[in-house]
N, CA, C and O atoms as a Maestro MAE file, in Angstrom:
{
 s_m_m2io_version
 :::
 2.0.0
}

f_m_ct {
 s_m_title
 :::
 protein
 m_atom[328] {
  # First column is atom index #
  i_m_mmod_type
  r_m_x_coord
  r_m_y_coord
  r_m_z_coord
  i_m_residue_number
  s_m_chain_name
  s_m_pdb_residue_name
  s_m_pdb_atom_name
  i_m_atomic_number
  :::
  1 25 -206.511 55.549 -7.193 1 A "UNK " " N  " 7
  2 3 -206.268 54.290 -6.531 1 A "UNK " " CA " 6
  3 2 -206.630 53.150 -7.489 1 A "UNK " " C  " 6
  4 15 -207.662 53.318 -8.138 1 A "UNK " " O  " 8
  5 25 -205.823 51.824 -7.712 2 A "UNK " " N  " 7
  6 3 -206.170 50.845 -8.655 2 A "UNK " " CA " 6
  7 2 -207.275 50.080 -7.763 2 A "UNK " " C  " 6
  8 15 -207.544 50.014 -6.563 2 A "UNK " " O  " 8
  9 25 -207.750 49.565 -8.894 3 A "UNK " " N  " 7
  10 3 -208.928 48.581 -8.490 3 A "UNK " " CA " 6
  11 2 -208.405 47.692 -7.840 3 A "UNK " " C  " 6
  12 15 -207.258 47.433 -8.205 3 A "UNK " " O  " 8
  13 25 -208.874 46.985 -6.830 4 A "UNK " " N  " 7
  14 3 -208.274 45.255 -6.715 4 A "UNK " " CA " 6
  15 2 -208.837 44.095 -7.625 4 A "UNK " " C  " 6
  16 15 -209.783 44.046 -8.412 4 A "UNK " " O  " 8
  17 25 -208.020 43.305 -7.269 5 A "UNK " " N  " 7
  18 3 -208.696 42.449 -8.659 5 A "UNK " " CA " 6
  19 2 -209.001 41.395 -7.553 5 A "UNK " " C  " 6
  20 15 -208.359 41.025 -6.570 5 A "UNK " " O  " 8
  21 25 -210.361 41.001 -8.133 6 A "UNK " " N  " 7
  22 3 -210.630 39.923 -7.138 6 A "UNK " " CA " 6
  23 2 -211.312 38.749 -8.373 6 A "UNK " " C  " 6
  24 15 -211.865 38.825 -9.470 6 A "UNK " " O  " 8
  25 25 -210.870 37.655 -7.394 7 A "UNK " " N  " 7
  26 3 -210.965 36.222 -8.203 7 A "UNK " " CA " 6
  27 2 -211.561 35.422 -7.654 7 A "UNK " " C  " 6
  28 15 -211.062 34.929 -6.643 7 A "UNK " " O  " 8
  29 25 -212.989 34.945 -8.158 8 A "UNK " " N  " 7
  30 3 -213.701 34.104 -7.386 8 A "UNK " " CA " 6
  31 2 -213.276 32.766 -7.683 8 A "UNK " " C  " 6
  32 15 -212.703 32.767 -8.773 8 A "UNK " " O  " 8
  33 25 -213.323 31.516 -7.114 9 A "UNK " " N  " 7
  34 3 -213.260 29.978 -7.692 9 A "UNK " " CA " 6
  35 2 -214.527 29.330 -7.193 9 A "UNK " " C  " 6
  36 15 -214.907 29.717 -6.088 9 A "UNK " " O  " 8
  37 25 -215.426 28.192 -7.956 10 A "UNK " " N  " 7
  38 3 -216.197 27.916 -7.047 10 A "UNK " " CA " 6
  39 2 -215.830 26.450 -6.404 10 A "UNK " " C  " 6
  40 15 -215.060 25.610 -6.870 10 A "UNK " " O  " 8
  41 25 -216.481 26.400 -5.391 11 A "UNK " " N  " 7
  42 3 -215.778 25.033 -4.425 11 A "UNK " " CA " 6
  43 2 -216.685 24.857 -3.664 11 A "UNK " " C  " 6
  44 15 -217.449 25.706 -3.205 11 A "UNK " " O  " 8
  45 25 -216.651 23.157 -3.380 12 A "UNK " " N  " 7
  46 3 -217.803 22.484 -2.461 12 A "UNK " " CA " 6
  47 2 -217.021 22.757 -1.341 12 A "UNK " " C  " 6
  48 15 -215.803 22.929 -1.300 12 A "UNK " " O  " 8
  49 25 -218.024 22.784 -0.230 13 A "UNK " " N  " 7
  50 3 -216.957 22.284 1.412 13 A "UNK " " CA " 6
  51 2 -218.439 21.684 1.791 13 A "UNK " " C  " 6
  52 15 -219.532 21.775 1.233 13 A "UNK " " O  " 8
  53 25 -217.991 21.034 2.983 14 A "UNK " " N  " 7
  54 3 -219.066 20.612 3.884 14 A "UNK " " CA " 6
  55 2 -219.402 21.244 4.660 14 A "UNK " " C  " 6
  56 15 -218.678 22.239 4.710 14 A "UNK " " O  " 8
  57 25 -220.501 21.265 5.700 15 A "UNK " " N  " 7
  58 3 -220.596 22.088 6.564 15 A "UNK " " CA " 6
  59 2 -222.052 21.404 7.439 15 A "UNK " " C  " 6
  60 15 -223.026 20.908 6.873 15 A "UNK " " O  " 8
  61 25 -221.919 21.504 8.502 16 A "UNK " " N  " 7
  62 3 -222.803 20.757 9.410 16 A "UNK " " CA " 6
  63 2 -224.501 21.693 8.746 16 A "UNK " " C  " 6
  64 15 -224.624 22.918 8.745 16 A "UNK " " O  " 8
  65 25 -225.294 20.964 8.389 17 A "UNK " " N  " 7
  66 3 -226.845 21.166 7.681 17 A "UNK " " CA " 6
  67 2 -227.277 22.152 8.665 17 A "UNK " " C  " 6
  68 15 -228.262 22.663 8.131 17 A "UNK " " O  " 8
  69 25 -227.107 22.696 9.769 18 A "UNK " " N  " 7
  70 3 -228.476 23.872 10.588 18 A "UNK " " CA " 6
  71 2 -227.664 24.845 10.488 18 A "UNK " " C  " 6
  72 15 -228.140 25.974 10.368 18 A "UNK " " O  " 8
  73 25 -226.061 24.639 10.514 19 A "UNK " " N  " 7
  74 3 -225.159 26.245 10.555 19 A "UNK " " CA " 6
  75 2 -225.857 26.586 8.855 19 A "UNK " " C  " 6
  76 15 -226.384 27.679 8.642 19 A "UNK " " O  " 8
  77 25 -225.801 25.894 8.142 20 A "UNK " " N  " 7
  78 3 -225.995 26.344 6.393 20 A "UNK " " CA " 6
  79 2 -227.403 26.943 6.467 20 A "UNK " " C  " 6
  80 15 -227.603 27.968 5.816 20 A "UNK " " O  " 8
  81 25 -228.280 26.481 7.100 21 A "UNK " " N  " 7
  82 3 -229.434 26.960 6.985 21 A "UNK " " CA " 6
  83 2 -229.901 28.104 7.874 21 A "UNK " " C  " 6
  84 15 -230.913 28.758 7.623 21 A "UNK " " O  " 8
  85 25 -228.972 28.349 9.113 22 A "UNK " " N  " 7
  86 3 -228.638 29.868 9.855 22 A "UNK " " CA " 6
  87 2 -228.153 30.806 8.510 22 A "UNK " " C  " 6
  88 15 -228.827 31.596 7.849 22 A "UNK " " O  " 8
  89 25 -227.109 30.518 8.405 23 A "UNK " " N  " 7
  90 3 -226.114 30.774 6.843 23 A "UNK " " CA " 6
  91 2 -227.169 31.603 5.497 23 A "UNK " " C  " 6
  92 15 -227.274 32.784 5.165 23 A "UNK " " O  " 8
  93 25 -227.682 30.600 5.096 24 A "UNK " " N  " 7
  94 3 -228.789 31.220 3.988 24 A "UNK " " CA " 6
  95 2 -229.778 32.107 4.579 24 A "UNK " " C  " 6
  96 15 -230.268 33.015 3.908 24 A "UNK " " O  " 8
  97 25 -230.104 31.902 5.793 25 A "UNK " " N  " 7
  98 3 -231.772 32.601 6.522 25 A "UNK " " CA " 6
  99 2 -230.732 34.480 5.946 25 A "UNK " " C  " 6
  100 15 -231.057 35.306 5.093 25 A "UNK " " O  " 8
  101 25 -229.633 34.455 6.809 26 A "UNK " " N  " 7
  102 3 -228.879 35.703 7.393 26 A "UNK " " CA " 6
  103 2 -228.638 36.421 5.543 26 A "UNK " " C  " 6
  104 15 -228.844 37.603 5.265 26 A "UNK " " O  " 8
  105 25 -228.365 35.788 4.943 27 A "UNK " " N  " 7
  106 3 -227.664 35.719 3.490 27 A "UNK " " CA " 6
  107 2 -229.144 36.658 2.915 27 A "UNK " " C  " 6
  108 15 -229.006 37.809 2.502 27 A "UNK " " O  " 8
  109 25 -230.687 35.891 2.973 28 A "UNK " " N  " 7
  110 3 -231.625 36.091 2.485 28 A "UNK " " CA " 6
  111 2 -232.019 37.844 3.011 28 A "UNK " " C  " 6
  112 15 -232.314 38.799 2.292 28 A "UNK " " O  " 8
  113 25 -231.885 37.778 4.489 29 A "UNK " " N  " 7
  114 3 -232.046 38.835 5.396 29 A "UNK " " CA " 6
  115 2 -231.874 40.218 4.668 29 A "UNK " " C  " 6
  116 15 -232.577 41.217 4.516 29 A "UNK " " O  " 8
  117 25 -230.161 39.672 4.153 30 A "UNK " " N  " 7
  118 3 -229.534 40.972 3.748 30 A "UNK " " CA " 6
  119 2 -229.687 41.045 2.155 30 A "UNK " " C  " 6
  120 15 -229.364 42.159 1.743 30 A "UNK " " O  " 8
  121 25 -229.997 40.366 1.381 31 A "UNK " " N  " 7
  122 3 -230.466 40.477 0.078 31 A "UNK " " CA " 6
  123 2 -229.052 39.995 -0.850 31 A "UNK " " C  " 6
  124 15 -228.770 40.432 -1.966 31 A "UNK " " O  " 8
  125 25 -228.414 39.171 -0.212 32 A "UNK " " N  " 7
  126 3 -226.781 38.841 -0.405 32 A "UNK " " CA " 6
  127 2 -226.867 37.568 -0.782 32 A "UNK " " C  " 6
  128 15 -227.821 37.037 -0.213 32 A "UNK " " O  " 8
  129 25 -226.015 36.489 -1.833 33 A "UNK " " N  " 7
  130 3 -225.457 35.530 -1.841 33 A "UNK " " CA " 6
  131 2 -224.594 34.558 -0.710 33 A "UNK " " C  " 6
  132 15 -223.637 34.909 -0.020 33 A "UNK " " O  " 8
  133 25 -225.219 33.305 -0.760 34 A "UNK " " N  " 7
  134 3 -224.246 33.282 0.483 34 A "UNK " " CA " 6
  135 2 -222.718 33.097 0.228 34 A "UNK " " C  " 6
  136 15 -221.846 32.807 1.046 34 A "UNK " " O  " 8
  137 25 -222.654 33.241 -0.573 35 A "UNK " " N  " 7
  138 3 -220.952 33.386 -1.008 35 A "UNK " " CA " 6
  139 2 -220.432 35.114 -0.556 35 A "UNK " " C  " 6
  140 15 -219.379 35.380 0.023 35 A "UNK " " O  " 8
  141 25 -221.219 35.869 -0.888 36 A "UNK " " N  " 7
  142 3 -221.244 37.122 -0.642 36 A "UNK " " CA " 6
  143 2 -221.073 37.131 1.331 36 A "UNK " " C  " 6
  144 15 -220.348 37.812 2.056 36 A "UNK " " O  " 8
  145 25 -221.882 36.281 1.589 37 A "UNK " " N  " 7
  146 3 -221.994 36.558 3.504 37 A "UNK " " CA " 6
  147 2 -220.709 35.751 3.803 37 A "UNK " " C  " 6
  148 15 -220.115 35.964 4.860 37 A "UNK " " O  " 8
  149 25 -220.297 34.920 3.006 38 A "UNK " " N  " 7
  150 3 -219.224 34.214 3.936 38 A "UNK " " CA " 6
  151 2 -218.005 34.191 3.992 38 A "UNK " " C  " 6
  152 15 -217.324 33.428 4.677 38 A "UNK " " O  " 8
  153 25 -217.431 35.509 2.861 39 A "UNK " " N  " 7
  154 3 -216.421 36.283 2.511 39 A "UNK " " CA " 6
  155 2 -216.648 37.541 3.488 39 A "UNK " " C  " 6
  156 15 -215.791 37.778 4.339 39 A "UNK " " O  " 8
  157 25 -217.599 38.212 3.394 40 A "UNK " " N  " 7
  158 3 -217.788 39.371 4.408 40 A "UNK " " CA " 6
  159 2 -216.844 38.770 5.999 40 A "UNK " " C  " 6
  160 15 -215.770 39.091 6.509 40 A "UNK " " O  " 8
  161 25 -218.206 37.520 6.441 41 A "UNK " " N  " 7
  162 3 -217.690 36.659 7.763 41 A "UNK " " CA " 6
  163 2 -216.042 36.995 7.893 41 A "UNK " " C  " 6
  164 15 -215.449 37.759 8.654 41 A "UNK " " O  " 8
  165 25 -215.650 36.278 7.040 42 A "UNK " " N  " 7
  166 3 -214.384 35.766 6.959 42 A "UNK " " CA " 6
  167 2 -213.352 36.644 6.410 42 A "UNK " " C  " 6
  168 15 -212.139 36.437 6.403 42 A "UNK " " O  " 8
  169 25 -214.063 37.768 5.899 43 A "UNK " " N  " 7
  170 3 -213.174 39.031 5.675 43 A "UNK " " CA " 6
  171 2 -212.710 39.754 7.233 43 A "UNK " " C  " 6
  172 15 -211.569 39.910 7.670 43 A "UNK " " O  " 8
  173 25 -213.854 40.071 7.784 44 A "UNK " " N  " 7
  174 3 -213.945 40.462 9.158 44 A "UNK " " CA " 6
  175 2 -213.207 39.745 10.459 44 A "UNK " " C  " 6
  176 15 -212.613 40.290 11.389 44 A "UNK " " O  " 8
  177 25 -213.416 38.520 10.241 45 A "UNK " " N  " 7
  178 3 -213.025 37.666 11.249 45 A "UNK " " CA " 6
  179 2 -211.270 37.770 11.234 45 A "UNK " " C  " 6
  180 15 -210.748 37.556 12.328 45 A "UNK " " O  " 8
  181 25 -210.374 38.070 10.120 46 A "UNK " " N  " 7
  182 3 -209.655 37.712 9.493 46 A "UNK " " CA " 6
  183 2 -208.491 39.405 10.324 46 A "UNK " " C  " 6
  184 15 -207.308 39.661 10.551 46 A "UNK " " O  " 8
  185 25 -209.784 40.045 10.464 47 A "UNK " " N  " 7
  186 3 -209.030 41.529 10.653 47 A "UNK " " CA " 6
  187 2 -209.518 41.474 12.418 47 A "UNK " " C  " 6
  188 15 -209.223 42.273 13.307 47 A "UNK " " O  " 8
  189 25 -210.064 40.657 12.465 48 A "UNK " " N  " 7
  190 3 -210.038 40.674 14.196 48 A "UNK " " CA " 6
  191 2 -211.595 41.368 14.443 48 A "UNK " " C  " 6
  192 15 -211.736 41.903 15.543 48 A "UNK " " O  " 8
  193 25 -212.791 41.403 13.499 49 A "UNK " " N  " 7
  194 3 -213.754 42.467 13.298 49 A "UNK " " CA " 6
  195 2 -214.516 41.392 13.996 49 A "UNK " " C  " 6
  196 15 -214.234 40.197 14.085 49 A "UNK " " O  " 8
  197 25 -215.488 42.017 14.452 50 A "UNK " " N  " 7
  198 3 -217.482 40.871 14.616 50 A "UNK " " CA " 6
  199 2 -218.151 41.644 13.223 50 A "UNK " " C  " 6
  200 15 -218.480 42.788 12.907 50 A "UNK " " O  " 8
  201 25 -218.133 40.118 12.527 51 A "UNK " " N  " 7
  202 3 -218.989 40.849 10.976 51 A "UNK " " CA " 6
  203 2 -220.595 41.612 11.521 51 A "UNK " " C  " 6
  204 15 -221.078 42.481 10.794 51 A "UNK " " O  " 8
  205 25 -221.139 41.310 12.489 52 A "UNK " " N  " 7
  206 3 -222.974 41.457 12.515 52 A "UNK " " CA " 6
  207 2 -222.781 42.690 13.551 52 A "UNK " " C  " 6
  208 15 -221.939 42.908 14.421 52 A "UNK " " O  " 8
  209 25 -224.152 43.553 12.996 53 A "UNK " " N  " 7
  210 3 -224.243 44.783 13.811 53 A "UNK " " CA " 6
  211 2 -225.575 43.855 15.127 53 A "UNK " " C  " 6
  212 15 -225.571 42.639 14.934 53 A "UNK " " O  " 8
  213 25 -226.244 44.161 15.908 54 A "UNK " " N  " 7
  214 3 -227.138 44.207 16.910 54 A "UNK " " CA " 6
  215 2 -227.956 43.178 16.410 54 A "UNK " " C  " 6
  216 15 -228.138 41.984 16.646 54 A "UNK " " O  " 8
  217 25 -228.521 44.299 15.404 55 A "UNK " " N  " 7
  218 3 -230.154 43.728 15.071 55 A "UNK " " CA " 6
  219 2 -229.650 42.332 14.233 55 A "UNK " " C  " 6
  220 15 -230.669 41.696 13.963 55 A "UNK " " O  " 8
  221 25 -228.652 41.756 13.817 56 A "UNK " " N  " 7
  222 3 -228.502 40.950 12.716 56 A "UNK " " CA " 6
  223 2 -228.044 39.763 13.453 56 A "UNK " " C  " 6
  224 15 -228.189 38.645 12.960 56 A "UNK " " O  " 8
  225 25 -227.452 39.955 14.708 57 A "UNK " " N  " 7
  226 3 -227.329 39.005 15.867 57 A "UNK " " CA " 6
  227 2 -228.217 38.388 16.755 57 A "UNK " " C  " 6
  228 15 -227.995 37.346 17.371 57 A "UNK " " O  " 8
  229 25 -229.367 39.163 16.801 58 A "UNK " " N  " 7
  230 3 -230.568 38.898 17.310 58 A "UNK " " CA " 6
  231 2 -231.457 38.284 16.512 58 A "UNK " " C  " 6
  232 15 -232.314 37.467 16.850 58 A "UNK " " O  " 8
  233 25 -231.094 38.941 14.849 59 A "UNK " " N  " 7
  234 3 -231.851 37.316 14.330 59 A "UNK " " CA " 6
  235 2 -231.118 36.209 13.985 59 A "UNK " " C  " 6
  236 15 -231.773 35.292 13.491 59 A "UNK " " O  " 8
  237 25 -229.942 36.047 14.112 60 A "UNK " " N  " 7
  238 3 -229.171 34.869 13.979 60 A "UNK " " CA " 6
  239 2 -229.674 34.227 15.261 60 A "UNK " " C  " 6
  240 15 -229.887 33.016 15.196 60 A "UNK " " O  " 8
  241 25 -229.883 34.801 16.340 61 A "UNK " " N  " 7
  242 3 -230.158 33.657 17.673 61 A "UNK " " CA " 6
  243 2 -231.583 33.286 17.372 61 A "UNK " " C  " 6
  244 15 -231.856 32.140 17.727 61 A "UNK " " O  " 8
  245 25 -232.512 33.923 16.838 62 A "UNK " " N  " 7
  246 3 -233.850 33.581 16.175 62 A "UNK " " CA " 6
  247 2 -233.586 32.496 15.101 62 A "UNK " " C  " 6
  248 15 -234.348 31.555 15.321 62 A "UNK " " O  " 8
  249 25 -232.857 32.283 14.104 63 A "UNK " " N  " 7
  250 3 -232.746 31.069 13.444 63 A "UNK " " CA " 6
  251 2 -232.138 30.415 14.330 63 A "UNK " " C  " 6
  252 15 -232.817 29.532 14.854 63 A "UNK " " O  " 8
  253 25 -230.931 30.548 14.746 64 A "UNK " " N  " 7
  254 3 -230.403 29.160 15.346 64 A "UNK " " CA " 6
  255 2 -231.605 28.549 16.567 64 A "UNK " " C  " 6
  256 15 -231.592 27.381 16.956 64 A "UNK " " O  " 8
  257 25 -232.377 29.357 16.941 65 A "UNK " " N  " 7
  258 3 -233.399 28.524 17.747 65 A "UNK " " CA " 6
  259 2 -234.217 27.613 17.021 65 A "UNK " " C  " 6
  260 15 -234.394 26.396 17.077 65 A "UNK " " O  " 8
  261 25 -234.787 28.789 16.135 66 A "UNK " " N  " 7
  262 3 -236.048 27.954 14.786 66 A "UNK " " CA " 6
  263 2 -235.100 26.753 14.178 66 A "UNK " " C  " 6
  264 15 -235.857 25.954 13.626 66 A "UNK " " O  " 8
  265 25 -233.398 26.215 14.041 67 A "UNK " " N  " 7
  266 3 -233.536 25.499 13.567 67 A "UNK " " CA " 6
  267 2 -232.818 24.261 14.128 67 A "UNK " " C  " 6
  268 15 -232.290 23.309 13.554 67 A "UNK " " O  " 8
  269 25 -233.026 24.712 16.028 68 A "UNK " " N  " 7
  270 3 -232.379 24.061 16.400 68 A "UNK " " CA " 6
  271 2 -231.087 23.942 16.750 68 A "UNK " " C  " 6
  272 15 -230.748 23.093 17.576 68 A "UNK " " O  " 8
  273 25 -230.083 24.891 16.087 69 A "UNK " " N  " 7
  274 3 -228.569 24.705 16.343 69 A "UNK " " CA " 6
  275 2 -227.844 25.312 17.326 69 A "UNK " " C  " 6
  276 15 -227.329 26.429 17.270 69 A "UNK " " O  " 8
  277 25 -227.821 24.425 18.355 70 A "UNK " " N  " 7
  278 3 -227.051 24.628 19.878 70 A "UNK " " CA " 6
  279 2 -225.435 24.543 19.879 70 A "UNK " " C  " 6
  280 15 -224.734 24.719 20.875 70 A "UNK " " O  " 8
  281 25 -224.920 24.203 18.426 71 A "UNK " " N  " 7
  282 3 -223.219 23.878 18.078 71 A "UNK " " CA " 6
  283 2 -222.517 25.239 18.904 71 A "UNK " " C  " 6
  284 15 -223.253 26.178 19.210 71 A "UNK " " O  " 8
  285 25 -221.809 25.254 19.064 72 A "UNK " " N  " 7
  286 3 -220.757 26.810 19.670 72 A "UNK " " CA " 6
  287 2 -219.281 26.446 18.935 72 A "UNK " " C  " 6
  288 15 -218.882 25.521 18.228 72 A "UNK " " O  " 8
  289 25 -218.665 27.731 19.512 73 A "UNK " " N  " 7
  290 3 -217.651 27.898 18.443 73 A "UNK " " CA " 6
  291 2 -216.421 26.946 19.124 73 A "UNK " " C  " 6
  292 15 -215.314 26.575 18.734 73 A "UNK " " O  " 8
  293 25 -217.222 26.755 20.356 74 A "UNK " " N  " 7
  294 3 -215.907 25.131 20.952 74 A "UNK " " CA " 6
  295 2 -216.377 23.960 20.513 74 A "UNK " " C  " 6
  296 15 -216.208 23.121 21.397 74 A "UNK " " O  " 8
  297 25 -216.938 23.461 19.472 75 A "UNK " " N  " 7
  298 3 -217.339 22.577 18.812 75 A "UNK " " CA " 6
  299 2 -216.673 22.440 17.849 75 A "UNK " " C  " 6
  300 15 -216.456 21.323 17.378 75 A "UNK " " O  " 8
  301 25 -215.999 24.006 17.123 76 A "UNK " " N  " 7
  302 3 -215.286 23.609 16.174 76 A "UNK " " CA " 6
  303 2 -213.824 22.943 15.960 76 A "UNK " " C  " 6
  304 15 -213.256 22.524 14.951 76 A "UNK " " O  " 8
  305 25 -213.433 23.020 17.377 77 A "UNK " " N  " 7
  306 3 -212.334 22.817 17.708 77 A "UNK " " CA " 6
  307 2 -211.717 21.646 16.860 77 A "UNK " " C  " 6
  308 15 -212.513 21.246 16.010 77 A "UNK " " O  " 8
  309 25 -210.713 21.101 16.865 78 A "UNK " " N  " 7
  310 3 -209.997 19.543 16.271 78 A "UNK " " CA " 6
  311 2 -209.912 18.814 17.721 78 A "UNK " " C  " 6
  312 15 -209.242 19.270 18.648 78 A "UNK " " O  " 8
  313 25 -210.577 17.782 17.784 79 A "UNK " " N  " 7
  314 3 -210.522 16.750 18.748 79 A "UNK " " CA " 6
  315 2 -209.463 15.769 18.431 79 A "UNK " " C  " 6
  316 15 -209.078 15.654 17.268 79 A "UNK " " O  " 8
  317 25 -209.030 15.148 19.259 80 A "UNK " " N  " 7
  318 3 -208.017 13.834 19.439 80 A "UNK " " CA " 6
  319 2 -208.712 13.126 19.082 80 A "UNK " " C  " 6
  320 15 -209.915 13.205 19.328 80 A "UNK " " O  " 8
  321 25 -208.071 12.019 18.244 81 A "UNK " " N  " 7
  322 3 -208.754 10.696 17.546 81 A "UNK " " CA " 6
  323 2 -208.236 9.486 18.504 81 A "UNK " " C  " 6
  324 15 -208.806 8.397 18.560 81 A "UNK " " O  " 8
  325 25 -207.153 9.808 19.198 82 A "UNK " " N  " 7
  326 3 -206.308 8.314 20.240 82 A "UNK " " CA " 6
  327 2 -206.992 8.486 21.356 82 A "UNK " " C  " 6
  328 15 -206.790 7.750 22.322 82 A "UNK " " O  " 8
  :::
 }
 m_bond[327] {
  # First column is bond index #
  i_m_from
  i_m_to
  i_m_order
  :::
  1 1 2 1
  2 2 3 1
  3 3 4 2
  4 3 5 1
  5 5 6 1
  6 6 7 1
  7 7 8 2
  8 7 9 1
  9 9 10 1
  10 10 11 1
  11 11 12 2
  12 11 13 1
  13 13 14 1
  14 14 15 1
  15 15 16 2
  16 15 17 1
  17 17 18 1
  18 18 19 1
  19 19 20 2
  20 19 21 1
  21 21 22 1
  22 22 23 1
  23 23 24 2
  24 23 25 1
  25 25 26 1
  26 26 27 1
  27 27 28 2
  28 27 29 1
  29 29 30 1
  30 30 31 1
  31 31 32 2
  32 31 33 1
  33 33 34 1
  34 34 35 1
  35 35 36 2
  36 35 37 1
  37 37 38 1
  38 38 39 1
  39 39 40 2
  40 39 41 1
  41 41 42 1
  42 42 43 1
  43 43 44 2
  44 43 45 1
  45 45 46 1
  46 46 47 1
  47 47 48 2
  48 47 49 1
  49 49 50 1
  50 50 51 1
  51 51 52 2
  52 51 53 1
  53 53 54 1
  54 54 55 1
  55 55 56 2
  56 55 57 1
  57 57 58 1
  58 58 59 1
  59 59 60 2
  60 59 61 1
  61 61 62 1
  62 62 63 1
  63 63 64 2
  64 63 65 1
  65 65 66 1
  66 66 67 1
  67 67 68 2
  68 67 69 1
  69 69 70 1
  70 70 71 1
  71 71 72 2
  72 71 73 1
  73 73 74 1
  74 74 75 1
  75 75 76 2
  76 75 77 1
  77 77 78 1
  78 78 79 1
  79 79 80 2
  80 79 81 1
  81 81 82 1
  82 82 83 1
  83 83 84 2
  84 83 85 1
  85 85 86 1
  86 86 87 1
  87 87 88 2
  88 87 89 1
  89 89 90 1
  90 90 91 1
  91 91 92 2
  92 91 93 1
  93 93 94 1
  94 94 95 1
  95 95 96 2
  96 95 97 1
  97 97 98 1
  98 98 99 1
  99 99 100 2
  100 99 101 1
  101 101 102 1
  102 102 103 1
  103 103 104 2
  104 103 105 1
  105 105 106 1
  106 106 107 1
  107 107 108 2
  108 107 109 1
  109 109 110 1
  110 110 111 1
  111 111 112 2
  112 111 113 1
  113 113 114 1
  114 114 115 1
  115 115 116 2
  116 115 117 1
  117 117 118 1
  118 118 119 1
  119 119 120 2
  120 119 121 1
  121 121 122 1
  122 122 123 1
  123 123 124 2
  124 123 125 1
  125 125 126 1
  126 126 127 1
  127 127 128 2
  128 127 129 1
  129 129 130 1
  130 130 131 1
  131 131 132 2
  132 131 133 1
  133 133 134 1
  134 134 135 1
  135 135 136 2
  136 135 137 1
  137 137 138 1
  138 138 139 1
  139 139 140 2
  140 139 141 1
  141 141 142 1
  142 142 143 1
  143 143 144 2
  144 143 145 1
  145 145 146 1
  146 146 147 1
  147 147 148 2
  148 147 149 1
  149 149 150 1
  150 150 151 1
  151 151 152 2
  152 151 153 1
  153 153 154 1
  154 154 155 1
  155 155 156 2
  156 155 157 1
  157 157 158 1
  158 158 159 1
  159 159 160 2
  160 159 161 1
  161 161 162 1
  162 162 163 1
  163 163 164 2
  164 163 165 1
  165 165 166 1
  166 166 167 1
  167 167 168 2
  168 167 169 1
  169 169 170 1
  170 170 171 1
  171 171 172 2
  172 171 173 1
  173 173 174 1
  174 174 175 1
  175 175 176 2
  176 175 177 1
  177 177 178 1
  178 178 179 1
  179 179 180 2
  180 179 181 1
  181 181 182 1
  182 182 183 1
  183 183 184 2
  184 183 185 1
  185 185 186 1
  186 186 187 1
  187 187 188 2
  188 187 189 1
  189 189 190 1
  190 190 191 1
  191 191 192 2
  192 191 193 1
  193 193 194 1
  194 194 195 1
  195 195 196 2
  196 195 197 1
  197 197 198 1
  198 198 199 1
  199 199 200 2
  200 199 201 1
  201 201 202 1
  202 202 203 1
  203 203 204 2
  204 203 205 1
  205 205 206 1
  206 206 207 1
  207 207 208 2
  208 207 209 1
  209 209 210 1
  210 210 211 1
  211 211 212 2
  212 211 213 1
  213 213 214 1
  214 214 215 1
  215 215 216 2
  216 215 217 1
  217 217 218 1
  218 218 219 1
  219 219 220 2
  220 219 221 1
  221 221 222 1
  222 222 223 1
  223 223 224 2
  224 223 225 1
  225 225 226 1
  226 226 227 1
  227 227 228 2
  228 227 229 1
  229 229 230 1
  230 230 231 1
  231 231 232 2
  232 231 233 1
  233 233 234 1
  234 234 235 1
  235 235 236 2
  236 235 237 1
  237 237 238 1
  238 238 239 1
  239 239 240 2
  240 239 241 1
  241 241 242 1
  242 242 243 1
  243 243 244 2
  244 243 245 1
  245 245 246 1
  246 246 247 1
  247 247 248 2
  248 247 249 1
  249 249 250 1
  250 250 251 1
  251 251 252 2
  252 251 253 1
  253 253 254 1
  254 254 255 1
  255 255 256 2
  256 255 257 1
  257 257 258 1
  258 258 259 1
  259 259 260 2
  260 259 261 1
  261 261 262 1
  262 262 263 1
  263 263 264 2
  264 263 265 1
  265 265 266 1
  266 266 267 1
  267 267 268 2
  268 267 269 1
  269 269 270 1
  270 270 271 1
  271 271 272 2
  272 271 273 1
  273 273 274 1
  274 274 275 1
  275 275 276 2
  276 275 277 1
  277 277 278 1
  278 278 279 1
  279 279 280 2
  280 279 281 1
  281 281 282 1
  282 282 283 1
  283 283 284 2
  284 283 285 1
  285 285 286 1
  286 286 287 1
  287 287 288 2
  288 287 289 1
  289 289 290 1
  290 290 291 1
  291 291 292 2
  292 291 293 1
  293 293 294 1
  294 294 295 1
  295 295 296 2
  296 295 297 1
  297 297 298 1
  298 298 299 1
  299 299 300 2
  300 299 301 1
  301 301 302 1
  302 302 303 1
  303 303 304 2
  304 303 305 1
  305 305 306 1
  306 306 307 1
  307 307 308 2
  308 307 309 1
  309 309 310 1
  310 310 311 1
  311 311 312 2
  312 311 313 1
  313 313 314 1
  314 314 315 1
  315 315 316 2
  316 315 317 1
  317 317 318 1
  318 318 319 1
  319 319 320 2
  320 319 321 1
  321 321 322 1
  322 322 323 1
  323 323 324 2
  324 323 325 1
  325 325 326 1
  326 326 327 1
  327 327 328 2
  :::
 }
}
């Protein structure tokens, strides 16, 4: 079987400050980059998967408490500007 070739680029985005710091806690957890966790995410999400097993969900609700972040995924939505 051939290898895949994979091509990293690096790139700023923004991202609301307590999801990034959920983000790194989870990243640290697993001994991963967070570039590494947010390709996994988004690898998974992409195939219809939930990237986190049990225990890794239970500490994501442990940071998002410790840091405060009550956002949900209907937050991300695109709102009307008129």
């Amino acid at each position: 079987m051939a290898e895949k070739r994979i091509e990293r680029v690096q790139t700023g985005v923004r991202i609301e400050k307590r999801i990034l710091k959920v983000l790194k806690a989870v990243a640290a957890q697993h001994e991963i980059s967070l570039g590494d966790l947010l390709e996994g995410i988004l690898l998974h999400s992409l195939e219809g998967k939930s990237p986190f097993d049990a225990e890794t969900l239970a500490f994501i609700e442990k940071m998002r408490s410790a840091y405060g972040l009550e956002l949900t995924s209907a937050d991300s939505q695109p709102r009307d500007e008129g």
